[in-house]
C-alpha positions as CSV (number, residue, x, y, z in Angstrom):
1,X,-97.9,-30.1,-11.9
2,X,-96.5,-28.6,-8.8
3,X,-93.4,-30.9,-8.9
4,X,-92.5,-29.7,-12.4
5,X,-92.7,-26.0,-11.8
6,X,-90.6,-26.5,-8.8
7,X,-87.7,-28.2,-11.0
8,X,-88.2,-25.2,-13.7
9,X,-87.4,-23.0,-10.9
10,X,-84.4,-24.6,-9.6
11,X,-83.0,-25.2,-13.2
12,X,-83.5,-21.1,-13.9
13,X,-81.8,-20.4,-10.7
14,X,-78.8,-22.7,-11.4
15,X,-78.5,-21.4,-15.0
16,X,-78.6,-18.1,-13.5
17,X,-75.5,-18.8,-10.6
18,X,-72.9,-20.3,-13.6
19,X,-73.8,-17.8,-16.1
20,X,-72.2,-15.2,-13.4
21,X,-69.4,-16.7,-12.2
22,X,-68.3,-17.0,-15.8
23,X,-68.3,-13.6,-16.4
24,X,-66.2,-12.8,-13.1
25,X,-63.8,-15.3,-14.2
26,X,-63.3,-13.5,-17.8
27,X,-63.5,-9.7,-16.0
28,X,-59.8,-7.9,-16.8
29,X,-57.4,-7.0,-13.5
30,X,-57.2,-3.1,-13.1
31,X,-54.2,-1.9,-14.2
32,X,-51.1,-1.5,-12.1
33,X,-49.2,1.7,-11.9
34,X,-45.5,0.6,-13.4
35,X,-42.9,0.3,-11.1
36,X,-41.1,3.9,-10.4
37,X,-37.5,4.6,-12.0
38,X,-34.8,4.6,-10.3
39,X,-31.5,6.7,-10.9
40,X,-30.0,6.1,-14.6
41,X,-33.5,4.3,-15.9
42,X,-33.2,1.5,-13.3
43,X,-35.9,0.3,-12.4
44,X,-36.2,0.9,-8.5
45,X,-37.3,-1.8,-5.8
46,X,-40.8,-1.0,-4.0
47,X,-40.3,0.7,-1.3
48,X,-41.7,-2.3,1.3
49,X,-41.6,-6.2,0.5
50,X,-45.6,-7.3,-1.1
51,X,-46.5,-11.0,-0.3
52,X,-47.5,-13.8,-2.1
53,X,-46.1,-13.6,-5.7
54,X,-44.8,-10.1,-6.3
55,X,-42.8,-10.4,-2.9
56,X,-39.4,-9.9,-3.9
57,X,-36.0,-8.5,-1.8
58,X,-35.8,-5.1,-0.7
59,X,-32.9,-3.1,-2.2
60,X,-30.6,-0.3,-0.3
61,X,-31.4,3.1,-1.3
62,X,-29.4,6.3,-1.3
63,X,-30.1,8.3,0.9
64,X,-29.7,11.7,1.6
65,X,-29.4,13.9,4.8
66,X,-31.4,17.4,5.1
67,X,-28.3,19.1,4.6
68,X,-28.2,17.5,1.1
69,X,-31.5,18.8,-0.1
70,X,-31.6,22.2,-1.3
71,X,-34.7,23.5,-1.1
72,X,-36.6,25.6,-4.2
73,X,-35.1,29.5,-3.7
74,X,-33.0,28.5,-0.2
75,X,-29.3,29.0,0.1
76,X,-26.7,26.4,-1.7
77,X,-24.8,24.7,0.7
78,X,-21.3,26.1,2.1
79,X,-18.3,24.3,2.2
80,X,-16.7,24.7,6.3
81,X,-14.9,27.7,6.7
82,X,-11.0,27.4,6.1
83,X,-9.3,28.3,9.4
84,X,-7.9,32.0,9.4
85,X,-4.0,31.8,9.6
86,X,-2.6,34.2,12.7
87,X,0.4,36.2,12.6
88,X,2.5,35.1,15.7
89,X,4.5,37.5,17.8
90,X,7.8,37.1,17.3
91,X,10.0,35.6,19.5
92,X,12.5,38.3,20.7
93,X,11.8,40.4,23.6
94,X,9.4,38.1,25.0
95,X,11.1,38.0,28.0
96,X,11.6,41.5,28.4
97,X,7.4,41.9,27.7
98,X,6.8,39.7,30.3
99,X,9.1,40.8,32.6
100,X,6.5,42.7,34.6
101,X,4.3,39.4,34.7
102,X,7.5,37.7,36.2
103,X,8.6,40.4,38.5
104,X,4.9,39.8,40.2
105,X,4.6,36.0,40.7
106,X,8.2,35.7,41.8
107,X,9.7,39.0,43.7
108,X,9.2,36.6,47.0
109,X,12.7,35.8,46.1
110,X,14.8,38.6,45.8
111,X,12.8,40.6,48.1
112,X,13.1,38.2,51.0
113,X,16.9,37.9,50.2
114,X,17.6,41.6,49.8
115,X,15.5,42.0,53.5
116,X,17.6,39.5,55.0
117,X,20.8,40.8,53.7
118,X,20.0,44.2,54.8
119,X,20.4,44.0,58.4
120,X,22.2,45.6,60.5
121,X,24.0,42.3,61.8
122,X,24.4,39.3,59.8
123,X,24.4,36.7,62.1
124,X,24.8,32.8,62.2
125,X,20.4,32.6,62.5
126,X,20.2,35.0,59.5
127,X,22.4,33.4,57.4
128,X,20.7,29.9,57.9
129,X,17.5,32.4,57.7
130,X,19.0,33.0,54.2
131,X,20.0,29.5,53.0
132,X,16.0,28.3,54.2
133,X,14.9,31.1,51.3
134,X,17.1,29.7,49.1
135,X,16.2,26.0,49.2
136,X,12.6,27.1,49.6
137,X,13.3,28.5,45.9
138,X,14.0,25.2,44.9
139,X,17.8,26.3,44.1
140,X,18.8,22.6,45.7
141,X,20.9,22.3,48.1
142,X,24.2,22.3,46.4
143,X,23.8,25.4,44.5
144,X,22.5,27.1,48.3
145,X,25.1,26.1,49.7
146,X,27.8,27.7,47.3
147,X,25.4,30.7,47.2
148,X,25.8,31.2,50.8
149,X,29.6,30.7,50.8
150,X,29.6,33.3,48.3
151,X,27.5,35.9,49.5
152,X,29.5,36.0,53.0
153,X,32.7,36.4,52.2
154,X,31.3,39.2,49.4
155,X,29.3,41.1,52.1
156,X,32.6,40.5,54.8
157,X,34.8,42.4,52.5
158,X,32.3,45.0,50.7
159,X,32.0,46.2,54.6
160,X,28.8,49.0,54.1
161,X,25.8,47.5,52.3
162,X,23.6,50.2,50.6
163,X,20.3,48.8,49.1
164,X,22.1,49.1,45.6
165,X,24.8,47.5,46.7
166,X,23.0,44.5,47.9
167,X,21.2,44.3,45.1
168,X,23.9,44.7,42.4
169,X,26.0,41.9,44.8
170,X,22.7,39.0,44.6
171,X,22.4,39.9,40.8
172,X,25.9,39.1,40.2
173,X,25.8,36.3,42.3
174,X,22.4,34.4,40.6
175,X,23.7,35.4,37.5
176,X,26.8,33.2,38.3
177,X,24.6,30.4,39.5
178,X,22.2,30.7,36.6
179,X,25.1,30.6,33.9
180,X,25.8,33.3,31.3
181,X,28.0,31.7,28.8
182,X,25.6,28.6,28.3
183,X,24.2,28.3,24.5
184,X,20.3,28.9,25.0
185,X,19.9,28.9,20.9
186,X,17.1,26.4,19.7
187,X,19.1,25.3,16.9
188,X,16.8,25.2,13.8
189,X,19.6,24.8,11.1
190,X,18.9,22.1,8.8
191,X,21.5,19.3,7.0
192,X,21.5,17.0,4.7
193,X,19.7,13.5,4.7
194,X,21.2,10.1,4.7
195,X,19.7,10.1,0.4
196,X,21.9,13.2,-0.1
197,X,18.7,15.5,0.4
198,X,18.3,18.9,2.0
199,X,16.9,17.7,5.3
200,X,14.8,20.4,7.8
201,X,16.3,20.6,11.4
202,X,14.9,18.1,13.5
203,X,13.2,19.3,17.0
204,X,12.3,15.9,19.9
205,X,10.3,17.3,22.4
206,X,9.8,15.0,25.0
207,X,8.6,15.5,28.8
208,X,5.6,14.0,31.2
209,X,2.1,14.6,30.1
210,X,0.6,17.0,32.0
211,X,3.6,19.4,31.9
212,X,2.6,21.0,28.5
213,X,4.5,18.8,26.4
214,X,1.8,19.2,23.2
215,X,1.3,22.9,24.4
216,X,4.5,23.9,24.5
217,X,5.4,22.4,21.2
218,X,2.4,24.4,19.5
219,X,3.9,27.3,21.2
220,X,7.6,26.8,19.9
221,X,5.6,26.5,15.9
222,X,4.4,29.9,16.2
223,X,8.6,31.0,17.7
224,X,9.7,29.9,14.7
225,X,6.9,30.6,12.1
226,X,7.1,34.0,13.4
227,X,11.2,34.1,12.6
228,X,10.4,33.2,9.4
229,X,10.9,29.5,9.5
230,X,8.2,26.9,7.8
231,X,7.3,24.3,9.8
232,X,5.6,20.9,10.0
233,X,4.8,18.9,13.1
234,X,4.6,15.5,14.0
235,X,2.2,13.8,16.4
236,X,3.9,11.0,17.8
237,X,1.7,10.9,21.0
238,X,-0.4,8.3,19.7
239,X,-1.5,7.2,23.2
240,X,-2.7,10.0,24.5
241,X,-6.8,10.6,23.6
242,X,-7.1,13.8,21.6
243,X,-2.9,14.5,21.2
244,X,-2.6,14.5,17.6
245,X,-5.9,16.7,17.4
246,X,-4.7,19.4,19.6
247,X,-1.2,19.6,18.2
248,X,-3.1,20.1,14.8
249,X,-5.2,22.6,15.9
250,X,-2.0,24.8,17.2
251,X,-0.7,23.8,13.5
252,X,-3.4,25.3,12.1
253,X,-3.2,28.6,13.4
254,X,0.0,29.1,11.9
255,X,-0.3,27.5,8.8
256,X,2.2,24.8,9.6
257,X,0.8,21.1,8.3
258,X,0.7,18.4,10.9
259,X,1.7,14.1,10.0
260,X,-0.2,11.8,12.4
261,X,-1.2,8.6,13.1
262,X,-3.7,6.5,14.1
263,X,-4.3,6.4,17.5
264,X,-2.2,3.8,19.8
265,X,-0.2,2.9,16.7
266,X,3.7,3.4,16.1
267,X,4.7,6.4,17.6
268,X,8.3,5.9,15.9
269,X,6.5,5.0,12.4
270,X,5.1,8.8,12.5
271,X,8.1,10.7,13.5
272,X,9.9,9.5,10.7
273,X,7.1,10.3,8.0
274,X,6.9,13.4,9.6
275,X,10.7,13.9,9.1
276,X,10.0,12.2,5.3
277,X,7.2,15.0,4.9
278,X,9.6,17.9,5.9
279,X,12.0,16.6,3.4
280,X,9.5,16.7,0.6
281,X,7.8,19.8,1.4
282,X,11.6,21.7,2.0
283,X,10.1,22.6,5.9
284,X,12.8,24.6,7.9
285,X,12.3,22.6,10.8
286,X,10.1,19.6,11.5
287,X,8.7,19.8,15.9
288,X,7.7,15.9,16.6
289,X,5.9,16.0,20.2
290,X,6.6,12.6,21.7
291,X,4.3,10.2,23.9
292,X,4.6,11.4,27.8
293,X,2.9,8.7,29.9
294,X,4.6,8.6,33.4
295,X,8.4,8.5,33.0
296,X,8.8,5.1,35.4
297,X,7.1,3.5,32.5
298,X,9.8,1.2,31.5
299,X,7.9,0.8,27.9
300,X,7.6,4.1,27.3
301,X,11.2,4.8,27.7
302,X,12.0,2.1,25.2
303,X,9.7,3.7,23.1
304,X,11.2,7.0,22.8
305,X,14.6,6.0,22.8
306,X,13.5,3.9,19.6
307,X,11.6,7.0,18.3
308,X,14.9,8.8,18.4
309,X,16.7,5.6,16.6
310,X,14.2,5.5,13.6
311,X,14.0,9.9,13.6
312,X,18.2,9.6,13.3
313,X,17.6,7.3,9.8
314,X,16.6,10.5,7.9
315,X,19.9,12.5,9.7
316,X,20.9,13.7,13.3
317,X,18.7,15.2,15.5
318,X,19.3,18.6,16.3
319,X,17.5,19.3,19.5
320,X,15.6,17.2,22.4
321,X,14.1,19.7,24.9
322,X,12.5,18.4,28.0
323,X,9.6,19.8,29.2
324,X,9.2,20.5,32.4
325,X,6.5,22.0,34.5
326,X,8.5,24.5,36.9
327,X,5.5,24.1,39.4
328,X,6.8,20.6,40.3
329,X,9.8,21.6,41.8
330,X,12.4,18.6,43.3
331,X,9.5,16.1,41.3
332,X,11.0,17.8,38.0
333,X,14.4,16.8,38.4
334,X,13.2,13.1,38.7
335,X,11.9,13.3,35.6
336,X,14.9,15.3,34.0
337,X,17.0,12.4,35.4
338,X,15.1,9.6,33.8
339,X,14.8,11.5,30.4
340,X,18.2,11.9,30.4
341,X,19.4,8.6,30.7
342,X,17.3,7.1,27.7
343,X,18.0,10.0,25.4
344,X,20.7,12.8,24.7
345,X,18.7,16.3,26.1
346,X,20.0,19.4,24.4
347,X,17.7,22.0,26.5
348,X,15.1,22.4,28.7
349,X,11.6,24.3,28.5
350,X,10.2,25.4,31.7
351,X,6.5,25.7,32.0
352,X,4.4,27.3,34.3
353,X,7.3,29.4,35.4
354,X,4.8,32.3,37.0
355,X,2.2,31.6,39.3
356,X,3.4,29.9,42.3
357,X,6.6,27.8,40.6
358,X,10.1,28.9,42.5
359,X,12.4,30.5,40.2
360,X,15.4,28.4,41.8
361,X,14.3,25.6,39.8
362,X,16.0,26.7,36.9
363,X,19.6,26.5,38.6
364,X,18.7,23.0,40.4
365,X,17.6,21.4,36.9
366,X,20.9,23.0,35.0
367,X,22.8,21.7,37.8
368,X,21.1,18.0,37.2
369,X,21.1,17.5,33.6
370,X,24.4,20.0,32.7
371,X,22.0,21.6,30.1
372,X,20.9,25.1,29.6
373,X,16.7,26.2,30.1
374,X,16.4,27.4,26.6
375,X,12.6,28.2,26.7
376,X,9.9,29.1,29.5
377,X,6.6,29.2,29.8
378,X,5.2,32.5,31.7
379,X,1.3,32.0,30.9
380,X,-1.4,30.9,29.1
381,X,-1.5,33.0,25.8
382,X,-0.3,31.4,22.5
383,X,2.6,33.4,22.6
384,X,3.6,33.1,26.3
385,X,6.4,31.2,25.4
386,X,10.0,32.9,25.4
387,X,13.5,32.5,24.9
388,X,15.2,32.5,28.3
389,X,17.0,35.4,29.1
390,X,19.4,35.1,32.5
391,X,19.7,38.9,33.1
392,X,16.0,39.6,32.4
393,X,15.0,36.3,34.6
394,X,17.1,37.9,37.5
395,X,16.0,41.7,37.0
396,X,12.6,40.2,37.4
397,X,13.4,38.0,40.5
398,X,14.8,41.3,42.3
399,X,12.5,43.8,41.1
């Protein structure tokens, strides 16, 4: 009897164990939220990969920086400001403005020569006294020693030697060294293109980085915006780090657009769209600043000479100024030398002219290259560049 109600018990319980299993097996899944849309109805991928059999690849989205949210009631987003276009000073009387600035940095000069001329007896130690002022000015030795020559036999025969006199006698006598009759124009008068077009003048400016090559060419755009002439520049220094970015900020300024490059690539390849842009715009005058690694770079001189070859497809080139930094002294006229043998320099541009450069360098780098100083540098303001003047360079030196 015992036996049989063990097996009822054991048959109940079993009964009881399949009956519920059954019913877990038949219960329904809960429902799944549906997959979120994505832009255009798409359905977008979940966020994170699942595992097992809903894993699936996970897909790119867009994606969207806080400054591309606007936020309920905040401010829209602005575009960047456009750069405020300045109205240059123009170009004449520069060098009368800046006389004064001159007359400070460089009176050493004139005032040493005008003590030394003033005594009472000019004798052999005063006149080498003199010539050691002059080549100290960075005249050059040549150009002293005519100087001398000249100022002897002047004060032999002039006898009496009143302050005035002296000074009138050294004006007359720089101003011969200097030049007079030399054209100092930047010539900024177009042609016409090898196609028959109206072609912009053509400006090479080429010099030693570290002189104020790219400088001085942002300074010459706001000469000739300020003369009314449209410009556009060309950054050819594509080997220098940050070159065509600082030309383009001096373009800027002045409204004048600026073709570049990408950097290290043919310097040559954007001169001449530079040259093709001034064409198709109708620019005055198209300014390309040149590479200006050191000059004994063999590669570099090839380089310009060929940027000069492919500039001279589109029609002659009007001007190459060097730039030189006037600070440099007898250095600078190793440089002019070089420059001048791989390409045909039209004028000079001295920087740094006040401070502690010698005013003489002017007649030793005329004297080197047989062309005229047609621009200098007297500071650091964006319109500290002028057009040389001989008689205001020399009333400044003797003031």
């Amino acid at each position: 009897m015992d036996i049989l109600i063990l097996v009822v018990i054991i048959a109940v319980v079993a009964v009881a164990a399949i009956s519920g299993l059954v019913v877990s097996t038949r219960r329904p899944k809960p429902p799944q939220a549906p997959p979120p849309k994505g832009r255009g109805g798409a359905t977008a991928a979940p966020p994170e990969p699942r595992v097992g059999d809903d894993a699936a690849t996970p897909v790119d989205e867009e994606r969207r920086t806080i400054e591309d949210v606007t936020l309920p009631g905040g401010p829209a987003p602005q575009a960047p400001p456009v750069p405020e276009v300045e109205v240059p000073e123009p170009g004449a009387g520069r060098m009368i403005r800046l006389r004064a600035r001159l007359a400070r940095s460089q009176n050493t000069l004139g005032r040493g020569l005008l003590t030394l001329l003033s005594r009472e007896h000019l004798d052999e130690d005063t006149w080498e006294e003199i010539e050691d002022t002059l080549l100290s000015a960075d005249i050059g030795v040549a150009p002293t020693q005519e100087l001398v020559e000249r100022l002897r036999e002047r004060v032999r025969v002039l006898g009496t030697r009143t302050p005035d006199d002296l000074r009138a006698l050294l004006r007359e006598e720089l101003l011969a060294q200097i030049g007079t009759d030399l054209d100092r124009v930047v010539h900024t008068e177009g042609g016409v293109s090898t196609e028959g077009e109206e072609r912009p003048a053509v400006i090479l400016v080429v010099g030693v980085n570290g002189t104020g090559k790219t400088t001085t060419t942002g300074k010459l755009a706001r000469v000739l915006v300020a003369d009314g002439k449209s410009v556009v520049l060309g950054a050819a220094d594509t080997f220098r780090a940050a070159a065509a970015d600082q030309l383009q900020t001096w373009g800027e300024r002045v409204g004048a657009r600026t073709v570049r490059g990408p950097e290290g690539g043919d310097p040559a390849s954007v001169a001449f769209d530079a040259v093709k842009e001034g064409i198709t715009a109708g620019a005055d005058v198209v300014l390309v600043d040149t590479a200006g690694r050191l000059h004994t770079k063999t590669g570099l001189m090839d380089e310009l000479g060929k940027v000069k070859r492919v500039v001279e497809k589109h029609g002659p080139v009007n001007e190459v100024l060097l730039v030189l930094d006037a600070t440099t002294g007898q250095n600078g006229l190793v440089q002019a030398r070089v420059f001048g043998e791989v390409v045909d320099i039209t004028g000079i541009a001295l920087t740094k002219l006040d401070g502690t450069a010698k005013g003489g360098i002017v007649v030793a780098v005329q004297r080197e290259l047989g062309v005229p100083v047609k621009l200098v540098g007297l500071g650091e303001g964006p319109d500290d560049l002028a057009p040389f003047e001989p008689e205001a360079f020399v009333d400044a030196l003797l003031s």
